[in-house]
C-alpha positions as CSV (number, residue, x, y, z in Angstrom):
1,X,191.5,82.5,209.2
2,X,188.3,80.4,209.8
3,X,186.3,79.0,207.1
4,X,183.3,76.7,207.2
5,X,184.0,73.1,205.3
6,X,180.9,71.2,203.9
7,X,182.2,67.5,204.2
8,X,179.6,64.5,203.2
9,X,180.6,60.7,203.7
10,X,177.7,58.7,203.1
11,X,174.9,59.1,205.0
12,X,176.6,61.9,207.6
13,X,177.0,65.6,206.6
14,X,179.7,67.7,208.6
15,X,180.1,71.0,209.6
16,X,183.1,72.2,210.5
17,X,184.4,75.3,211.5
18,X,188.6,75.1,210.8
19,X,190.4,77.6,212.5
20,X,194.1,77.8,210.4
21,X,197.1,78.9,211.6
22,X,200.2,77.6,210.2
23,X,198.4,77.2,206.7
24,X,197.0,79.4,204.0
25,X,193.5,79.2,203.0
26,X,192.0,79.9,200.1
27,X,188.0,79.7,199.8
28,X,186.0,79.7,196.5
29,X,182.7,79.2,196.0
30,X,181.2,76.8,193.2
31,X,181.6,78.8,190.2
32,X,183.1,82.2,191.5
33,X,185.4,84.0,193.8
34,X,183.9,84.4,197.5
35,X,185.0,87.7,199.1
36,X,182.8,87.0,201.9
37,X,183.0,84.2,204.9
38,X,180.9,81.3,203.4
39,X,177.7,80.5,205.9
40,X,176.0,77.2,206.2
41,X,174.3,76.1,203.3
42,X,176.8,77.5,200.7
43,X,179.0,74.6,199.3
44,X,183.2,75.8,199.8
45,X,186.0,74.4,198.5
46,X,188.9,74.6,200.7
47,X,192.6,74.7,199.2
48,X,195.5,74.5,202.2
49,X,198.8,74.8,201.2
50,X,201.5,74.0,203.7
51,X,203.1,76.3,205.9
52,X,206.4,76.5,208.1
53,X,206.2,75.5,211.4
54,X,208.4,75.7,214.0
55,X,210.3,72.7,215.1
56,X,210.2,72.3,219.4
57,X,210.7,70.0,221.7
58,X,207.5,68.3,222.5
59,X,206.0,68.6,226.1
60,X,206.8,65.3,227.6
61,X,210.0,66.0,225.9
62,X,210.3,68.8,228.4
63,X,208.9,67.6,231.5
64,X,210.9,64.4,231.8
65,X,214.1,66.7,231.4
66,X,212.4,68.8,234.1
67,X,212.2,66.5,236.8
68,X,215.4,64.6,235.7
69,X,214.1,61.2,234.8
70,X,214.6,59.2,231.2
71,X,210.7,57.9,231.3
72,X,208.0,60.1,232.1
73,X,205.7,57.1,232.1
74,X,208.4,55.8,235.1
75,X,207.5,58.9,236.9
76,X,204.2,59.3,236.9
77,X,203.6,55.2,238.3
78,X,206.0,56.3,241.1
79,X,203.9,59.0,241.7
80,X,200.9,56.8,241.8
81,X,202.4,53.9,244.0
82,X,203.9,56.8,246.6
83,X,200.7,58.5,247.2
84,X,198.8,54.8,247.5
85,X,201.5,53.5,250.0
86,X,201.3,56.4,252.2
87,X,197.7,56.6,252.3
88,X,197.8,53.0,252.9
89,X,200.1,53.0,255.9
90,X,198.4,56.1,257.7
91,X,195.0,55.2,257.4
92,X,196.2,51.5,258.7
93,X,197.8,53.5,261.6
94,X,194.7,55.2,263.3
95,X,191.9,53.0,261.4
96,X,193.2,49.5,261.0
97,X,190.7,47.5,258.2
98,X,191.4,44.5,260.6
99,X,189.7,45.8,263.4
100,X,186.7,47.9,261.9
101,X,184.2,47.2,259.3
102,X,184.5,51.1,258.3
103,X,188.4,51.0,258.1
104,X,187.9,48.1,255.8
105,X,185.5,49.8,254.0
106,X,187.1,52.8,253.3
107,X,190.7,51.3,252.5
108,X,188.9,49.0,250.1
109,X,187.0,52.6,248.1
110,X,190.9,53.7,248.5
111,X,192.7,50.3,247.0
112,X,189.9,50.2,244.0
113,X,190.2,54.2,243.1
114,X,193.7,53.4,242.9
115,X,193.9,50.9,240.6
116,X,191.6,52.0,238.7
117,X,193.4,55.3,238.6
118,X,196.2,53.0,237.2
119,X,194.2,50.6,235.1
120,X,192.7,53.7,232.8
121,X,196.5,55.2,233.1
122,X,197.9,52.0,231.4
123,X,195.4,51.6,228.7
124,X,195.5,55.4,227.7
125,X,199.1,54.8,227.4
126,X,199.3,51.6,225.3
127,X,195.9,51.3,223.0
128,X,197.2,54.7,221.4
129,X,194.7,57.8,220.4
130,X,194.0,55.8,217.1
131,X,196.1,56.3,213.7
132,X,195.1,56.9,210.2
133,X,197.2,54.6,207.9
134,X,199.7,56.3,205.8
135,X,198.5,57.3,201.9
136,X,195.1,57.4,203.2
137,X,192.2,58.5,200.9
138,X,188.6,58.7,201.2
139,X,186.9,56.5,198.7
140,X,184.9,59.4,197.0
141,X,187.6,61.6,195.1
142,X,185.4,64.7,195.3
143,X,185.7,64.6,198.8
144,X,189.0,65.7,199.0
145,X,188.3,68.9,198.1
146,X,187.1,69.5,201.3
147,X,190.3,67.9,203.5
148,X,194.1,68.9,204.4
149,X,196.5,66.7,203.2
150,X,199.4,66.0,205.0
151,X,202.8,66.4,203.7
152,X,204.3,64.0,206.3
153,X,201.9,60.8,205.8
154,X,201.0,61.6,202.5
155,X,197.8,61.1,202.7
156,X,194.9,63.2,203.0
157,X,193.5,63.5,207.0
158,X,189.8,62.8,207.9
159,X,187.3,65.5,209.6
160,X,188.8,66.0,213.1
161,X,192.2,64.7,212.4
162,X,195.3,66.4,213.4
163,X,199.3,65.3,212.6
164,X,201.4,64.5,216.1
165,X,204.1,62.6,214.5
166,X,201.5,60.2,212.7
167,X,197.7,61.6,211.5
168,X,196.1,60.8,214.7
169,X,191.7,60.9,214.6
170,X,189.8,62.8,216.6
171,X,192.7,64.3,218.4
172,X,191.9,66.2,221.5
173,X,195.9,67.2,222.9
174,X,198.9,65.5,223.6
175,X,198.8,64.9,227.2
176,X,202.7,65.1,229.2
177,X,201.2,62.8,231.9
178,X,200.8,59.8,229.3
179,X,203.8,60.9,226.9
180,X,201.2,60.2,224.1
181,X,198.1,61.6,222.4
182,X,194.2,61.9,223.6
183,X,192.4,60.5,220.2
184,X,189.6,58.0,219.3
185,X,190.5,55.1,220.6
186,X,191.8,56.0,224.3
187,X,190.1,59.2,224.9
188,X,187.8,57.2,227.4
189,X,190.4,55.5,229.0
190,X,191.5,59.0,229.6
191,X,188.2,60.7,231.0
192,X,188.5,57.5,233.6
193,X,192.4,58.2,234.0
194,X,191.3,61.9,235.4
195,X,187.6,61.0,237.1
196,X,189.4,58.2,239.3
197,X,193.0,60.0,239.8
198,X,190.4,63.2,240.9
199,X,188.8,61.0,243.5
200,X,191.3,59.3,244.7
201,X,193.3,62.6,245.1
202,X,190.6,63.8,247.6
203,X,190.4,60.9,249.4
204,X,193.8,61.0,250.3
205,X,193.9,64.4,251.3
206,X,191.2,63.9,253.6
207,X,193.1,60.7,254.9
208,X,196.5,62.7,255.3
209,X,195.5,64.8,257.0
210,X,193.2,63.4,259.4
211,X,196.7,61.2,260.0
212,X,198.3,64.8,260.6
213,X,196.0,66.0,262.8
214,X,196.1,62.9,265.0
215,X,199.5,62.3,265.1
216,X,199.7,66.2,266.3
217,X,197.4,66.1,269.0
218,X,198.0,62.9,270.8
């Protein structure tokens, strides 16, 4: 069931659209019953009582068991360091740095996609998406109305705010390939994680095999 919530903090107005699945909602307009989906402008109150959800492993949960490791997070640097050693080694191979002003160049792009590949990787992983603190409560009362609570933090969660084991803001997902959640506070950390991992990906290929070729048709 969707329902539209008016939600005012200070100065800022929201409009949100909540699509509910493990919760019953109940929508009633100021004054009387609303049989109809509210529309923008009408003021809604929005009641969720909590349902039952499903207990499940969580996806990190299952992928380290997948590919037979106790840390993901282990894995995933191993993966990071393998691909940036070979690289390394073959492009040295048929384009040593030492000898050519574009060999240098291009193994220096290479060595700085990498780490910043890994740089973004690390801080997604240990700033944290960002937390609401237990108990926690707008300062107007008539603005919970408008806002789940959560049974688990006991406290109410803000616009945008989903539970993964703690309330976390803005969540977007919980990612398998930094065992944590993309929220406010490392969400750009992540978009870097993916733009640099992306580019350094390509170059690699393109190094590979170029290294493949060559060694093939000597």
């Amino acid at each position: 069931m969707v329902g539209i919530v008016h939600f005012k903090l200070g100065d800022v107005t929201f409009w949100e659209d909540h699509a509910v699945s493990h919760t019953q909602v109940i929508l009633l307009r100021t004054g009387d019953c609303c049989s109809n989906p509210p529309t923008e402008g009408s003021h809604v109150r929005v009641v969720f009582s909590p349902g039952v959800q499903e207990k499940r492993p969580s996806d990190a949960f299952m992928s380290a068991r997948l590919l037979g490791c106790a840390s993901p997070l282990i894995q995933r640097a191993r993966i990071i360091k393998i691909v940036t050693f070979m690289t390394v080694h073959c492009s040295s191979m048929w384009w040593p740095p030492d000898k050519s002003l574009a060999g240098f160049l291009h193994l220096s792009v290479f060595l700085s996609l990498s780490g910043l590949t890994l740089y973004h990787f690390m801080n997604a992983i240990y700033l944290g998406p960002g937390y609401l603190p237990p108990g926690w409560a707008p300062e107007n009362a008539d603005h919970t109305d408008s806002l789940q609570f959560c049974n688990t933090c006991q406290g109410y969660k803000a616009p945008r705010t989903h539970h993964c084991r703690k309330c976390v803001m803005k969540m977007d997902h919980h990612c398998p390939w930094i065992n944590n959640c993309v929220g406010h506070k490392n969400h750009a950390h992540f978009a870097g994680f993916l733009f640099f991992a992306v580019c350094g990906c390509l170059l690699a290929s393109l190094t590979l095999s170029c290294s493949l070729y060559r060694a093939l048709n000597r």
